[in-house]
C-alpha positions as CSV (number, residue, x, y, z in Angstrom):
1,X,130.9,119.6,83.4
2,X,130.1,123.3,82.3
3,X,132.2,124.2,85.7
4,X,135.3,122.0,83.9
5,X,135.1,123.6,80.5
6,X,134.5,127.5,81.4
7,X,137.8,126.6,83.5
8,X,139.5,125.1,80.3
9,X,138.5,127.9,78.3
10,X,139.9,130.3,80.7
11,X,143.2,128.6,80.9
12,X,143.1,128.8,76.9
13,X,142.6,132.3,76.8
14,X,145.3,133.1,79.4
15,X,147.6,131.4,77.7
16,X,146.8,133.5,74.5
17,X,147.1,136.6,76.1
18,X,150.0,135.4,78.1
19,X,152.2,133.2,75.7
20,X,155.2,134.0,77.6
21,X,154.4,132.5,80.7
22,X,153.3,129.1,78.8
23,X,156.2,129.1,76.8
24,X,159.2,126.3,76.8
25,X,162.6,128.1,77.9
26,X,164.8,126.6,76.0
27,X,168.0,129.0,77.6
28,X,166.8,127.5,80.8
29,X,166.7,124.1,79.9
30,X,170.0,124.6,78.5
31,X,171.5,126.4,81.2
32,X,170.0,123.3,83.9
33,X,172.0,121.2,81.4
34,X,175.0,122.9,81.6
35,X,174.8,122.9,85.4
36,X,174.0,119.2,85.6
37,X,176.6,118.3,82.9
38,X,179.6,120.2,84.8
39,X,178.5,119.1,88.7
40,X,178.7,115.3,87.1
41,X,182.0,116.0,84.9
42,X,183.3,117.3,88.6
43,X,182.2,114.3,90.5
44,X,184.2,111.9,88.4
45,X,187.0,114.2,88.1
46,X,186.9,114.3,91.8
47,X,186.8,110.1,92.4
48,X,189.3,109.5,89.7
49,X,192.1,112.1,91.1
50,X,191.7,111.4,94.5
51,X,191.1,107.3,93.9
52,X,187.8,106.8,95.1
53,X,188.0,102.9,95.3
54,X,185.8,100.3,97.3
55,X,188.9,98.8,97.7
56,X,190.9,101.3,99.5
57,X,187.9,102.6,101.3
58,X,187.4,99.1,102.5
59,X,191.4,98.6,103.7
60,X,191.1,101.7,105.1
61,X,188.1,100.5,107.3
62,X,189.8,97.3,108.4
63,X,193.1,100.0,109.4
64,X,190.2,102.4,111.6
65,X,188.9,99.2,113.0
66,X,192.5,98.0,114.8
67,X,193.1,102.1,116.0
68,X,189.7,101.1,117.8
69,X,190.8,98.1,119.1
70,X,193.7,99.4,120.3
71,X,192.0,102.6,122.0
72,X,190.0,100.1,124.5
73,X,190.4,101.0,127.6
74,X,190.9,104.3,127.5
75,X,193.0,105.5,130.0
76,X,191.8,106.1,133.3
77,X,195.2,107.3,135.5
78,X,193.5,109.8,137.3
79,X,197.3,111.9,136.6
80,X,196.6,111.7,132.7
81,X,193.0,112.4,132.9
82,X,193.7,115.5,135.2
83,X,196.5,117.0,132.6
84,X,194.2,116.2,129.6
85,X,191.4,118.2,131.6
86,X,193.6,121.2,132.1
87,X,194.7,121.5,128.4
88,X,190.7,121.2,127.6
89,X,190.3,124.3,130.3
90,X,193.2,126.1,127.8
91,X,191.2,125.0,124.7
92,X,187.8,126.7,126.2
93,X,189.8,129.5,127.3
94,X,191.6,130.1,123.9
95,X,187.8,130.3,122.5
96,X,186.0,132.3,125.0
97,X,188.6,134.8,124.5
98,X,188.8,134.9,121.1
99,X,185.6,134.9,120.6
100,X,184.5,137.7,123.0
101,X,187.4,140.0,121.4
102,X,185.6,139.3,118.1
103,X,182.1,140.1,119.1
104,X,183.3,143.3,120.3
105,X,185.8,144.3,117.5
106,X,183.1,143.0,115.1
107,X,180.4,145.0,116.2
108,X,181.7,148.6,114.7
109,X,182.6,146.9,111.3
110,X,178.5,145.6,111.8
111,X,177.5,149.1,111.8
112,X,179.7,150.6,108.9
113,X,178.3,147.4,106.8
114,X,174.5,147.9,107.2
115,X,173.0,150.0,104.6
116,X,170.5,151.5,107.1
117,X,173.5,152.6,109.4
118,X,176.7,153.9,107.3
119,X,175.3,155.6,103.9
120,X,178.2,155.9,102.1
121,X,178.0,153.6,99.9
122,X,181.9,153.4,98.8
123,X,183.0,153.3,102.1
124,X,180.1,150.4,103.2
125,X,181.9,148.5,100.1
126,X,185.3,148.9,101.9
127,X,184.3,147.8,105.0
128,X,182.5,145.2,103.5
129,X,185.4,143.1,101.3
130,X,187.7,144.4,104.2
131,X,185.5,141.7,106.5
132,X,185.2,139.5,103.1
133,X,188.9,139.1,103.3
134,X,188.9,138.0,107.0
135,X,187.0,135.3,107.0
136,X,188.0,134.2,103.5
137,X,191.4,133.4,105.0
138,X,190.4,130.0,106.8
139,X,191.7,129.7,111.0
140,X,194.2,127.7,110.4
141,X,196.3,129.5,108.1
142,X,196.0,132.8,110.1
143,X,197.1,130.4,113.4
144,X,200.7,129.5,111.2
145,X,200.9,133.6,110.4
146,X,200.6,134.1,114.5
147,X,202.6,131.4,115.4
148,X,205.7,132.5,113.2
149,X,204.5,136.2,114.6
150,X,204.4,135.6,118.3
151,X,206.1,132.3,118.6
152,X,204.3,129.3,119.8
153,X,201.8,129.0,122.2
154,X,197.7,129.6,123.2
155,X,198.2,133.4,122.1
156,X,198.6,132.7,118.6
157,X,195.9,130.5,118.4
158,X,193.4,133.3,119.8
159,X,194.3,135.6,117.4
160,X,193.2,133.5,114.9
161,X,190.2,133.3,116.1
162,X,189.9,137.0,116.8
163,X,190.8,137.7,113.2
164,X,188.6,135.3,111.5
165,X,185.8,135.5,113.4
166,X,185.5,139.1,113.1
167,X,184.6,139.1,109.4
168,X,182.5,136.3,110.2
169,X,180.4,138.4,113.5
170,X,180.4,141.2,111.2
171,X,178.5,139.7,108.5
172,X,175.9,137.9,110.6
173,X,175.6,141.4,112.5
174,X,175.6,143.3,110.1
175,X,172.4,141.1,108.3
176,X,170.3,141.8,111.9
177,X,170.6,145.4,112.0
178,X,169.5,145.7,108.3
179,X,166.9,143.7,109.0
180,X,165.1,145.6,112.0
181,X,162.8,147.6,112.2
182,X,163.4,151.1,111.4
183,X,160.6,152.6,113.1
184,X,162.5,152.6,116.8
185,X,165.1,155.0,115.2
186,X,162.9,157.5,113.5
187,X,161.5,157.9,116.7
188,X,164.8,158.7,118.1
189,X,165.6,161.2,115.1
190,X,162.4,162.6,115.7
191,X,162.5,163.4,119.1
192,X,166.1,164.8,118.5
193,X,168.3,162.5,118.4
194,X,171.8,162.3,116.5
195,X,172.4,159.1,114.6
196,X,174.6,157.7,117.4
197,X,171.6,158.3,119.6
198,X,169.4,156.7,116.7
199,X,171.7,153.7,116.9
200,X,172.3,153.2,120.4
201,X,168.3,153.2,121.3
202,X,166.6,152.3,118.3
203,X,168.4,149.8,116.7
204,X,170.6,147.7,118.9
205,X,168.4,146.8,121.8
206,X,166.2,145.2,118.9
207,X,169.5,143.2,117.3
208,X,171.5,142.7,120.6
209,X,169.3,139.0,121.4
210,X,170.6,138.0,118.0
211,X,174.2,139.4,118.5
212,X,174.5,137.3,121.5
213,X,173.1,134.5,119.6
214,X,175.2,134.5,117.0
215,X,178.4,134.5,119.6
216,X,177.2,131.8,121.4
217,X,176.9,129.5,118.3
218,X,180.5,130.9,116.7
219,X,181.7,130.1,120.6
220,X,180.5,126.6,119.9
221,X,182.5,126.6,116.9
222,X,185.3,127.8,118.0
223,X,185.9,125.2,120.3
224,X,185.9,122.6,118.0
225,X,188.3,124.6,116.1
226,X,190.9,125.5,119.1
227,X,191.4,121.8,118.9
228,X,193.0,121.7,115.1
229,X,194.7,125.1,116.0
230,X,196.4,123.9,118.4
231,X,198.2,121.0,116.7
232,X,200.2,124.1,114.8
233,X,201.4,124.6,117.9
234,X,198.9,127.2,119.6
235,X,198.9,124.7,122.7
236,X,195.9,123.0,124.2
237,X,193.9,119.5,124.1
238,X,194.8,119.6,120.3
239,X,198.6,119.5,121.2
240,X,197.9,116.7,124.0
241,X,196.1,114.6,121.3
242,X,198.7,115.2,118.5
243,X,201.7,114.3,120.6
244,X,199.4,111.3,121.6
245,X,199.2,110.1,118.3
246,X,202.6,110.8,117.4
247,X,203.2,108.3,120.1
248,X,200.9,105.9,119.5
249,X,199.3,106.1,122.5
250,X,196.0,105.1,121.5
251,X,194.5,104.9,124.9
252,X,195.1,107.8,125.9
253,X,194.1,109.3,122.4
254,X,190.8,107.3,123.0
255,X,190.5,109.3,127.0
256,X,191.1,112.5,124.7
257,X,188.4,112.5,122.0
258,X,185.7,111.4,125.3
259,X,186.4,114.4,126.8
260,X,186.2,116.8,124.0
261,X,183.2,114.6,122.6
262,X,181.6,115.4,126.3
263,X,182.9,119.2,126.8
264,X,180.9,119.9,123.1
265,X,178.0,118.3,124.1
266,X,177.3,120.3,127.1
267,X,178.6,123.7,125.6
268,X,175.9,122.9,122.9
269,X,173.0,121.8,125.5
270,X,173.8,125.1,127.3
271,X,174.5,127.5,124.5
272,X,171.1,125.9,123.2
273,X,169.4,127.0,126.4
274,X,170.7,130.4,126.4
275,X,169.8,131.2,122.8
276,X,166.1,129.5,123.2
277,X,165.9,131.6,126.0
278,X,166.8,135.0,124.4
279,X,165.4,134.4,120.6
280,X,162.1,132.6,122.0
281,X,161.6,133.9,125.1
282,X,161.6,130.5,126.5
């Protein structure tokens, strides 16, 4: 009992000497209302304009439910299933590609973004929104700049990814190497060593697990992606499956989606592996 009240007492003196921390913020409470208010207005703006209904939802439902009908069997002609297979190895190919081109170009703009690497502050800023700009521009739309560029075709469809994913790599690169340790590079500098020097050995062998990390996962990504650019016209499965459906060839739309749905899982199950193994030592 005497425990309970010296521990009251102390609670009523620190709030006396503290009033500030005890106090009721009413900007806060406003602000939190203001933020509530608006993500609700939002939400109904966003079910009335686009017509949110149980109804429609419901129709649409019994509309998925005959594609799905019609998509059993899939087909199995061993012809089909080998040319849906190829386009798939086009696919992967369009997003290895594009993604190694992006580490690699990325890496540099890393660098110049990391406050630890490239002082010049107006200069880190450039680089910065430069890579801000890239990835702000989603995939697709730079695919229908490359496509009207270099025509139609896988090419256009990996530079989209090159572009875009570089401001993405650079970001995420650029957020290891300011986070590492410094001590690895004033080592370096103090043994005489330049700041190329001081880079090279004492910060990327501590950031280059995460670098390859990072690819891995935005490889994973990117084939997922390399599906919907293709339909622009950038070639691949994600031509195969348009014309498919274009077609109404729902069978062979169903032998489609099983085979991405199965080339995703095992690039995930081995990308997994490889990053367990280099982040966790696994």
């Amino acid at each position: 009992m005497t425990s309970l009240c010296r521990d009251e007492r102390s609670m009523v003196d620190i709030e006396r000497r503290h009033p500030e921390v005890f106090a009721v913020s009413w900007r806060r409470h406003w602000l939190q209302g203001v933020a509530w208010g608006t993500a609700l207005a939002v939400l109904i703006y966003g079910l009335v304009v686009f017509d949110f209904s149980p109804v429609r939802i419901w129709n649409g439902l019994g509309q998925l439910g005959m594609l799905l009908r019609f998509m059993v069997p899939p087909a199995t002609d061993p012809a089909v299933v080998w040319e849906f297979l190829k386009a798939i190895f086009e696919t992967l190919s369009m997003a290895f590609v594009g993604t190694l081109f992006a580490a690699l170009l990325a890496t540099p703009f890393a660098l110049l973004s990391a406050r630890n690497v490239f002082r010049f502050r107006l200069g880190r800023f450039g680089v910065r929104r430069g890579m801000d700009f890239l990835r702000g521009v989603d995939q697709l739309v730079w695919a229908l700049v490359f496509v009207r560029a270099v025509g139609l075709g896988p090419l256009a469809g990996v530079l989209a990814i090159i572009i875009s994913d570089i401001g993405t790599l650079a970001k995420l690169f650029s957020e290891a190497v300011e986070g590492c340790d410094r001590k690895p590079g004033e080592g370096v500098a103090a043994s005489g060593g330049n700041a190329l020097q001081c880079t090279r050995f004492g910060i990327l062998p501590q950031v280059l697990p995460m670098f390859i990390s990072s690819t891995l996962y935005i490889f994973e990504s990117n084939v997922r992606s390399a599906t919907i650019l293709v339909i622009v016209g950038a070639g691949g499965i994600g031509y195969q499956l348009s014309e498919r459906i274009r077609g109404h060839h729902w069978e062979e739309v169903a032998t489609i989606l099983i085979l991405i749905l199965v080339t995703v899982y095992l690039i995930d199950w081995v990308s997994g592996k490889i990053r367990g193994r280099l982040i966790e030592g696994e």
